[in-house]
C-alpha positions in Angstrom: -20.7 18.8 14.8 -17.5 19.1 12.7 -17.4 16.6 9.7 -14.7 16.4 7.1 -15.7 15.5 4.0 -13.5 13.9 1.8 -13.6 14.6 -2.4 -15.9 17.2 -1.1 -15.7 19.3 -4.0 -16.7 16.8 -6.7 -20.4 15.6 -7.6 -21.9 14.1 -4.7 -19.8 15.4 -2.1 -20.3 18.9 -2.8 -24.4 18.6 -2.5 -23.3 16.5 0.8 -21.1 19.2 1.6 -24.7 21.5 0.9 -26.8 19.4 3.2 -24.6 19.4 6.3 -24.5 23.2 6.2 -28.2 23.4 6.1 -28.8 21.1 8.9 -26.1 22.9 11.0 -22.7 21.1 10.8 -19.1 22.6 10.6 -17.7 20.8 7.3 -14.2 20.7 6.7 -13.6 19.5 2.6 -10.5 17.6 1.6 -9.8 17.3 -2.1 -7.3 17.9 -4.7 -9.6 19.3 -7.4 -8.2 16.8 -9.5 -12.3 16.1 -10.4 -13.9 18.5 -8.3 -14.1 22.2 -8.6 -13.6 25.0 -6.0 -16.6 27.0 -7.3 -18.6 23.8 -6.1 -17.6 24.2 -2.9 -20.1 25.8 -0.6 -18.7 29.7 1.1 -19.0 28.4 4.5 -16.9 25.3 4.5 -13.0 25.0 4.9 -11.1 23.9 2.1 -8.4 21.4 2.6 -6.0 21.2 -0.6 -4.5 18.4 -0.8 -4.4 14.4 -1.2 -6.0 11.2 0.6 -2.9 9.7 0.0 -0.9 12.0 1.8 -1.2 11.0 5.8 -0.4 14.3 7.4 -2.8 16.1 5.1 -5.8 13.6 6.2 -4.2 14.3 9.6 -4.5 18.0 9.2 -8.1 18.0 7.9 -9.1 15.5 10.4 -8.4 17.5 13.1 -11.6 18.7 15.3 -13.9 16.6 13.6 -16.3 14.0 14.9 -17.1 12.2 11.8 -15.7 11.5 8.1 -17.8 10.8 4.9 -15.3 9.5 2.6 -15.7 10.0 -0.8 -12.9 10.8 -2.4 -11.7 8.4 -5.1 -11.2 7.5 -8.8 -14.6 6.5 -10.1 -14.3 5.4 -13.5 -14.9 1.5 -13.9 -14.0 1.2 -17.5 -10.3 3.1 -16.9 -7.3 0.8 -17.8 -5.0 2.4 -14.9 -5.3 -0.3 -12.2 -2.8 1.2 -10.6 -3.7 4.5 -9.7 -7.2 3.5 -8.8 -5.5 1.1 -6.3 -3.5 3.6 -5.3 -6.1 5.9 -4.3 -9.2 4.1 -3.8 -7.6 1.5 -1.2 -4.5 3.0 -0.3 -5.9 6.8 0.0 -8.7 5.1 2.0 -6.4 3.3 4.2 -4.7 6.4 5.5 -8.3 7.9 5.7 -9.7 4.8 7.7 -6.7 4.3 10.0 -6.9 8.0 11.1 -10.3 8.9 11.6 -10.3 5.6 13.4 -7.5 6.6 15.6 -9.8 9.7 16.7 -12.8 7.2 17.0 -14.7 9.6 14.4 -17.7 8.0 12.8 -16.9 6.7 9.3 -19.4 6.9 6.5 -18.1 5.0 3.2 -19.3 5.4 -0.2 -18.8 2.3 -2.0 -19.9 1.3 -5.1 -22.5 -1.4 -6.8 -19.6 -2.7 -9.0 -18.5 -4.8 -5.9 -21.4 -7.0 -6.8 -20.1 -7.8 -10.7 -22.9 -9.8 -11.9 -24.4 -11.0 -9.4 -28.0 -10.0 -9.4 -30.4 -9.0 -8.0 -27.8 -6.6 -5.8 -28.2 -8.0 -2.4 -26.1 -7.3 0.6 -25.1 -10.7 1.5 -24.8 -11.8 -2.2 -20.9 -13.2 -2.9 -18.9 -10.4 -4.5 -17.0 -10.9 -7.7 -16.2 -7.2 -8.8 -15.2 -7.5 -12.8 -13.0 -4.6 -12.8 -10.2 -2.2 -10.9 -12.3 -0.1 -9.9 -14.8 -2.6 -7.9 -12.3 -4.6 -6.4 -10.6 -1.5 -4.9 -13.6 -0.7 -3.1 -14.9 -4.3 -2.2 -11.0 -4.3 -0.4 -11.4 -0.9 1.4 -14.7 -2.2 2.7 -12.9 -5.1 3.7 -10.3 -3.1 5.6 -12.8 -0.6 7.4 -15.0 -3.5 8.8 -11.9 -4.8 10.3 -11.3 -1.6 11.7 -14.6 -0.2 12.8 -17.4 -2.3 13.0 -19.6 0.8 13.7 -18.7 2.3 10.0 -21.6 2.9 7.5 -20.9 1.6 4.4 -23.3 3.0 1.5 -23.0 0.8 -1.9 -24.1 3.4 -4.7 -25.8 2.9 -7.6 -26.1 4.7 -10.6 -25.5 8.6 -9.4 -27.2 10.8 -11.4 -28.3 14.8 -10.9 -26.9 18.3 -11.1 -22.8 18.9 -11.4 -22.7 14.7 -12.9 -20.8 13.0 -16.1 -23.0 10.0 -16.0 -24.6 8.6 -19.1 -27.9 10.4 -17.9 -26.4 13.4 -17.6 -24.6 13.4 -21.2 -27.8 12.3 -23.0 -30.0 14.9 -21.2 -27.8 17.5 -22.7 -27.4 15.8 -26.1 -31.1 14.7 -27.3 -32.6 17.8 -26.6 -29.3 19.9 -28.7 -30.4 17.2 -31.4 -27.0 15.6 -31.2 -26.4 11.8 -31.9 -26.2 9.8 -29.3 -24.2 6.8 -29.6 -25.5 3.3 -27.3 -22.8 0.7 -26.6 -24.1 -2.9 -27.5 -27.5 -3.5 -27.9 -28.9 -0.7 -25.6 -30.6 -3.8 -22.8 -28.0 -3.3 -20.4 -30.0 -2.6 -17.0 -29.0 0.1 -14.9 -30.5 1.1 -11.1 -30.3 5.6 -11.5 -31.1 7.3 -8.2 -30.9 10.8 -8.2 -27.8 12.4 -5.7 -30.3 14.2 -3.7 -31.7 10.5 -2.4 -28.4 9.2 -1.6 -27.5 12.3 0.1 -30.3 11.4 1.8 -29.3 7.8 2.7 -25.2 9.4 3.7 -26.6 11.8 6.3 -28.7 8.7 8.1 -25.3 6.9 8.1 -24.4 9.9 10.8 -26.0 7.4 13.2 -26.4 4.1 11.8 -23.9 1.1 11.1 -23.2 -1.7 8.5 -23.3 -2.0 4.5 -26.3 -1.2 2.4 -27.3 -0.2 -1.3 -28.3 3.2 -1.9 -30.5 2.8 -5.2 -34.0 3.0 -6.6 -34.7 -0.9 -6.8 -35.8 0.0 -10.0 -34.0 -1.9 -13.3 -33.8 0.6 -16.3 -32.1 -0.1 -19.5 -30.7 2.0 -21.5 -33.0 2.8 -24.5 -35.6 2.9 -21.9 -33.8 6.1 -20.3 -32.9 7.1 -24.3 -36.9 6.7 -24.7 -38.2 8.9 -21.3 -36.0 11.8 -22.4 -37.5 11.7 -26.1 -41.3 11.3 -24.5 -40.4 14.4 -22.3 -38.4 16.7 -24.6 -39.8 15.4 -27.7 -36.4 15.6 -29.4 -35.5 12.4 -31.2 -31.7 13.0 -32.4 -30.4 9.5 -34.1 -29.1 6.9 -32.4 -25.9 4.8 -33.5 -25.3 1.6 -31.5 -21.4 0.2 -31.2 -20.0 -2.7 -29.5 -20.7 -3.4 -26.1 -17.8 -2.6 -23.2 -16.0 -5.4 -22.6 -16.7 -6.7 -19.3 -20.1 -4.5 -19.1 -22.5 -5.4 -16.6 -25.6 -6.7 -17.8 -28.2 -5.7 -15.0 -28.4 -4.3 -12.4 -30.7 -3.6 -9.8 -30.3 -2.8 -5.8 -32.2 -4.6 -3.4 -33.3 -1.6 -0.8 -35.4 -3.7 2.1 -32.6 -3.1 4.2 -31.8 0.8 3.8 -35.8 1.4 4.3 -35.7 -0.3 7.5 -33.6 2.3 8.8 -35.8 4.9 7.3 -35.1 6.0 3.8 -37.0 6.0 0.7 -36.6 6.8 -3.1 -38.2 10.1 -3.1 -37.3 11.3 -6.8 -38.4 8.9 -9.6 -36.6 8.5 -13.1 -39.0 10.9 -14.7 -38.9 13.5 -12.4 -35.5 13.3 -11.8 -35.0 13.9 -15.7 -37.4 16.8 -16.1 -35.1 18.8 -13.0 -32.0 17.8 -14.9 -33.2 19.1 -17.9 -34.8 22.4 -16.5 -31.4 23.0 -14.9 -29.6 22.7 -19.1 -32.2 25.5 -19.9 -34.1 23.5 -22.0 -37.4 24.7 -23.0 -39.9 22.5 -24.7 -40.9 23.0 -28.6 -43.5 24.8 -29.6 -45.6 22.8 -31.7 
């Protein structure tokens, strides 16, 4: 089958990208490199240059294809530019949604847990009060693409984590065992739900033939110095730690609910731990010698 792949070059797309050239797909990639990078890209996909905002260039990349994971978007929560991350996130994913619908391809969405705000625990059918930009651009282009397509797949991501990231996991897997300070905003108690990108990778591809909104995420609620505290246990580096005021507007837990995702066959398959221990063997890392 022939899939385009939007933002296909960034994070998760590109080990999306990965998976649906090992299990035989043709994948067309969309991006701008604006995040991603062209060395990320695997050989045997087609790269499309160019923006979701931009009909004729969607057009163009949608052409032959069967199905769309759309992925492309502005992903920081805490950025100030509303506008631009309306622009893109809903807009950009207007033109994707209205065209891939046009050609009745399959639509798989990744969303995001900040359409939840604080509502916990992260159900589906909880009410939705996003607390920034960022989340209320996605709540509305999940909105819109229900309207459109009630056969869409909608995943709701967690907390991303894994090879090619800039997540706080990432950052602090490189820092503590370099012996650099790492610096904790508010009191370090904020809950967080990490899955690892190869699991919701995972949970994308079954979205290939299954409908509706679900959480992608471990079901598991880690705060922050307990993350800080697994990579000293495993690395044995213990670098200070400075704490600063919270984020304002920071969400204070978070945790998915995932009964629904397992009923359509997926599982957590990487745990916190492990997950770290690859990260870390992939920074060349080597344990001390004591």
């Amino acid at each position: 089958m022939r899939v385009l792949v939007t933002g296909g070059a960034g994070f998760i797309g590109s080990h999306l990208v990965d998976r649906l050239i090992n299990d035989g797909h043709e994948v067309v990639v969309l991006d701008n490199l604006s995040f991603g990078k062209k060395e990320w890209v695997n050989k045997k996909a087609r790269l499309v240059l160019g923006d979701i905002r931009d009909p004729t260039t969607v057009a163009t990349a949608l052409q032959g294809c069967e199905a769309v994971f759309h992925l492309a978007a502005l992903t920081d929560a805490r950025s100030s530019d509303d506008d631009a991350i309306y622009q893109v996130n809903y807009l950009g994913s207007e033109n994707v949604f209205n065209l891939a619908a046009a050609k009745k391809c399959k639509i798989i969405f990744t969303s995001s847990a900040a359409v939840y705000g604080e509502a916990f625990p992260c159900r589906e059918d909880a009410e939705c009060a996003p607390m920034n930009q960022y989340g209320k651009s996605k709540l509305k282009a999940e909105a819109l693409l229900q309207r459109l397509d009630s056969d869409a797949f909608v995943a709701r991501l967690f907390n991303c984590y894994g090879p090619r990231a800039k997540s706080v996991v990432n950052k602090f897997c490189d820092m503590i065992p370099n012996y650099k300070d790492i610096i904790i905003f508010g009191s370090g108690l904020q809950t967080r739900d990490f899955v690892h990108v190869n699991d919701v990778v995972n949970a994308l591809v079954l979205g290939m033939k299954n409908s509706g909104v679900y959480n992608v995420g471990t079901g598991v609620e880690t705060s922050v110095l307990h993350l800080v505290d697994t990579i000293h246990y495993i690395t044995r580096a213990k670098p200070d730690t400075k704490f600063t005021a919270p984020v304002p507007g920071d969400i204070r837990r978070s945790r998915a609910e995932t009964e629904k995702i397992k009923a359509i066959g997926w599982e957590t398959r990487i745990s916190l731990e492990d997950g770290l221990r690859t990260l870390l063997d992939e920074t060349g890392w080597k344990p001390l010698q004591i």
